[in-house]
Structure formats: structure tokens, C-alpha cells
TIMAR-263913 format. One record per residue: x, y, z of N, C-alpha, C, O, CB in turn. Coordinates in steps of 0.02 Angstrom, whole numbers, plus 50000, padded with zeros to 5 digits. Atoms other than C-alpha are relative to their C-alpha. Glycine has a CB too. Layout:
% residues N
XYZXYZXYZXYZXYZ
...
//
This chain:
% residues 121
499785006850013509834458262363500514997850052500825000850097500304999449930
499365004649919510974445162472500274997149962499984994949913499754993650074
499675000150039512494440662411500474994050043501054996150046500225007049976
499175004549971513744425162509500594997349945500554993549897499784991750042
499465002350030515464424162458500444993550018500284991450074500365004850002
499505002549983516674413062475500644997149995500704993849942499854998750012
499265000850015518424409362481500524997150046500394997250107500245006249987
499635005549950519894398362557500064996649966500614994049973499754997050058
499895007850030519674384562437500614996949970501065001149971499574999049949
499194999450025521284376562357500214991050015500044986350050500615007350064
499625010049981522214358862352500455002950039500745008350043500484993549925
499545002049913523084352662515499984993849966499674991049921499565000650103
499865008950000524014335962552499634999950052499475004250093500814995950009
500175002349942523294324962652500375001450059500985000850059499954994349994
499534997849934523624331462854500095006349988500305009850034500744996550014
500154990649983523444350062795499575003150016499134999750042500045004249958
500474998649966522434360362841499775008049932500155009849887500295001250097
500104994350026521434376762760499295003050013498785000150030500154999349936
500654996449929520194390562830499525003249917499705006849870500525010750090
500584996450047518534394062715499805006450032499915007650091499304995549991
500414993649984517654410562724499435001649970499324999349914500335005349991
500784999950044515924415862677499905006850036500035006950096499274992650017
500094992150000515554435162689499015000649976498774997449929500705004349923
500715000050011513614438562680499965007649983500315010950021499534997250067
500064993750017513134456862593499455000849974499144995849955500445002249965
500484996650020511894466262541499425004450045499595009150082499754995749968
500914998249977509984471062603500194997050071500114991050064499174994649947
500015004949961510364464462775499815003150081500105007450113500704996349990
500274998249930509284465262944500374996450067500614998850118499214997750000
499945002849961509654451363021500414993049967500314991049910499405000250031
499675007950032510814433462999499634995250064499494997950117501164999149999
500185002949939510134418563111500404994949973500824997349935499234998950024
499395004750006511174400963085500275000349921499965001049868499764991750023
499684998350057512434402062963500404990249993500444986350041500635008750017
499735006449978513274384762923500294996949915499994998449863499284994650046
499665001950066514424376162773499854991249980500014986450014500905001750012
500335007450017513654360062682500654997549940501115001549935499005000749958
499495002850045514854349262538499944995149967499864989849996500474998750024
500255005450034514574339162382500394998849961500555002449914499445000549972
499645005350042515644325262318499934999349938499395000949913499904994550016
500435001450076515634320662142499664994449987500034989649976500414999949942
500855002850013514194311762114499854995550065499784989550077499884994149917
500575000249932513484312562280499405002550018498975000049982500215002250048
500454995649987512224323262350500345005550056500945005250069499364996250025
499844993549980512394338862448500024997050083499484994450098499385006849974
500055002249943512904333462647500115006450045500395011350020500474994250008
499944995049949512874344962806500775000450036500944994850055499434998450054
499385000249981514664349162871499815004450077499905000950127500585003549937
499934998049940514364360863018499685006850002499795010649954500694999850019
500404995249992513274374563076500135004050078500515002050122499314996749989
499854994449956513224388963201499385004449983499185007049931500765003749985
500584992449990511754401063267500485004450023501085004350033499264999850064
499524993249991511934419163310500085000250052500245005650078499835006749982
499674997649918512254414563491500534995050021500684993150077499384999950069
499405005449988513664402163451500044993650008500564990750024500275001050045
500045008149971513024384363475500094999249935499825002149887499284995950043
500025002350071513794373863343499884992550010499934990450068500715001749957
500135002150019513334358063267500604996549927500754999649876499495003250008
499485000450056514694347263157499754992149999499644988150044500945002350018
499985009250002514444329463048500644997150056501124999650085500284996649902
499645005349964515114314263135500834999649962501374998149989499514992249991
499325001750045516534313363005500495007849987501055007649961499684996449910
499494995549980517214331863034500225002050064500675006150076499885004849975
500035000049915517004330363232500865000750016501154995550001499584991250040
499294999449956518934336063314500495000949927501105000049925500234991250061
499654999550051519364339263136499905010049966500265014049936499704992949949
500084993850042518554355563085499585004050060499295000450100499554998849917
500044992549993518064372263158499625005449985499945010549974500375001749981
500484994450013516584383563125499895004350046499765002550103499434998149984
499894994049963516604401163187499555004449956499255002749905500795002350008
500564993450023515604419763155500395004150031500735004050082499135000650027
499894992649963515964436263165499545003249977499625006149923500665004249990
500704996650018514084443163163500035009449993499555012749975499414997650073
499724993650018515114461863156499935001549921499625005549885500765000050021
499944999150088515654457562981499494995549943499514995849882500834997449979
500665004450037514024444162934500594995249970500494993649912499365005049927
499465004750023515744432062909499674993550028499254993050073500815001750032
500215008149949515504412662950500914997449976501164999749924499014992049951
499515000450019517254405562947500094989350013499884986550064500475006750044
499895009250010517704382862907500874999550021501274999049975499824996249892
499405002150008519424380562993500194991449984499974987550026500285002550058
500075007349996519864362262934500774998450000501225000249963499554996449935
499305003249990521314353962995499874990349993499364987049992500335003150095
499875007149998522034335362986499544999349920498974997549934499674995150085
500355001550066521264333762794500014995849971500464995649929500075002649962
500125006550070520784318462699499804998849954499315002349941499814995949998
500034999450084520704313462526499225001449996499005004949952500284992049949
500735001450016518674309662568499675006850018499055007050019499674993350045
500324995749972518444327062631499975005349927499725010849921500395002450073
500044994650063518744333062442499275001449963498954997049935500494997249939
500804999850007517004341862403500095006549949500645008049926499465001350083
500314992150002516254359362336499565001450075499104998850106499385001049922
500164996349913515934368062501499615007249983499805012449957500935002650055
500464994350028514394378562485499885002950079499984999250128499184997149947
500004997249942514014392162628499145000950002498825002949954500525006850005
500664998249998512234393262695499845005950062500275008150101499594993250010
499764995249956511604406062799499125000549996498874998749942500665006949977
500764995349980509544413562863500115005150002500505006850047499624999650060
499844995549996509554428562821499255005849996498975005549941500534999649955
500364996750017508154442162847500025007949982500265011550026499704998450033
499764994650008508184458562762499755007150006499955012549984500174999249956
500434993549976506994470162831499784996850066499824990650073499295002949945
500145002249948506304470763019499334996149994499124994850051500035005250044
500625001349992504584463262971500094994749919499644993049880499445007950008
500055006850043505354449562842500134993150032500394992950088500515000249944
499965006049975505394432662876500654998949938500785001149881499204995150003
499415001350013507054423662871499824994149932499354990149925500414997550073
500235004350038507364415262713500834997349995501264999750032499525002949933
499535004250016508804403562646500575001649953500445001649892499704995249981
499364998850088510344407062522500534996950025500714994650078500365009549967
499255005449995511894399562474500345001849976500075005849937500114993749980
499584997250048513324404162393500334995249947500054989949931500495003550037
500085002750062514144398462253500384994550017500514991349966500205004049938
499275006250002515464384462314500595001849990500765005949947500034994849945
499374999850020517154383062330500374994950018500394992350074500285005050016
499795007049993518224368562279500525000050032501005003650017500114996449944
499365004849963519364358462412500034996049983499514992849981500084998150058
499755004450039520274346862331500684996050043501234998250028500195004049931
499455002049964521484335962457500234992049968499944986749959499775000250084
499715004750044522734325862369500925000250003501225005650000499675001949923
499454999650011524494320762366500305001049938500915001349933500164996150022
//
């Protein structure tokens, strides 16, 4: 089985900042883009920022010079630094990741469970 954690989450004021983490475990061959998505309350689920395993990232228009996605494919980590924080950035921050777990599986999809950022004075 495949298992993503994650952790970091927490209320900030607006203009703080705080670093997510997502840990990937289990059965594991291979990771290919790993990347953190975020859903408002009563929104839908939006893309925040992504990263393959050779480092090219990918960030919405609305976290661009604000936030920070990183890997350490050592520890199967994906890491969300987010600085400068606004009230609209308050979501559940779910971690996604391709993950295949034998040399002759095809990569499939998981997520982990969310973790709430809450930015508020």
C-alpha cells in the first residue's frame, strides 16, 4: 500500500508564512510529479503547484512569487513553502503525487488526506 502524509498546516495572520510537507510511504518503485492542489469551502478542488522528478515546477497564477514547491526524491518528501499569506489562500491542501510500485506497474494517482490552512487575523 501507498500512504501520503501531511503536515505544516495551522492558522497564520495575514503576511505569514508556513511550510507544508507530504511524505509518500509504503510499496514504492518509483514517484513521477508530485504536486499540492486546495479546496475552499464550497468550492471545488484547484491546482496550487506541481513538480516532476527532474525539478520543473508549475504554480497557479494566484500563488506565482508567493509560494514554493520543492522534493527530496531521497526521502519521497514534496515540500509547499508559502510566504506573504492571504485570507483567500485559506483552503484544505491535499498532496498529490504518481506513484508506481513495482518495476512493471503503471503509475497511478493518490492523495493524501488534507491539511487545513486557515489565514486570519
Amino acid at each position: 500500500q501507498v500512504q501520503l502524509v501531511e503536515s505544516g498546516g495551522g492558522l497564520v495572520q495575514p503576511g505569514g508564512s508556513l511550510r507544508l510537507s507530504c511524505a509518500a510511504s509504503g510499496s514504492i518503485f518509483s514517484i513521477n510529479a508530485m504536486g499540492w492542489y486546495r479546496q475552499a469551502p464550497g468550492k471545488g478542488r484547484e491546482l496550487v503547484a506541481t513538480i516532476t522528478s527532474d525539478g520543473s515546477t508549475n504554480y497557479a497564477d494566484s500563488v506565482k512569487g508567493r509560494f514554493t514547491i520543492s522534493r527530496d526524491n531521497a526521502k519521497n518528501t514534496v515540500y509547499l513553502q508559502m510566504n506573504s499569506l492571504k485570507a483567500e489562500d485559506t483552503a484544505v491542501y491535499y498532496c498529490n503525487a504518481y506513484i508506481c510500485r513495482t518495476i512493471i506497474s503503471p503509475f497511478y494517482n493518490y492523495w493524501g488526506q488534507g491539511t487545513q490552512v486557515t489565514v486570519s487575523s
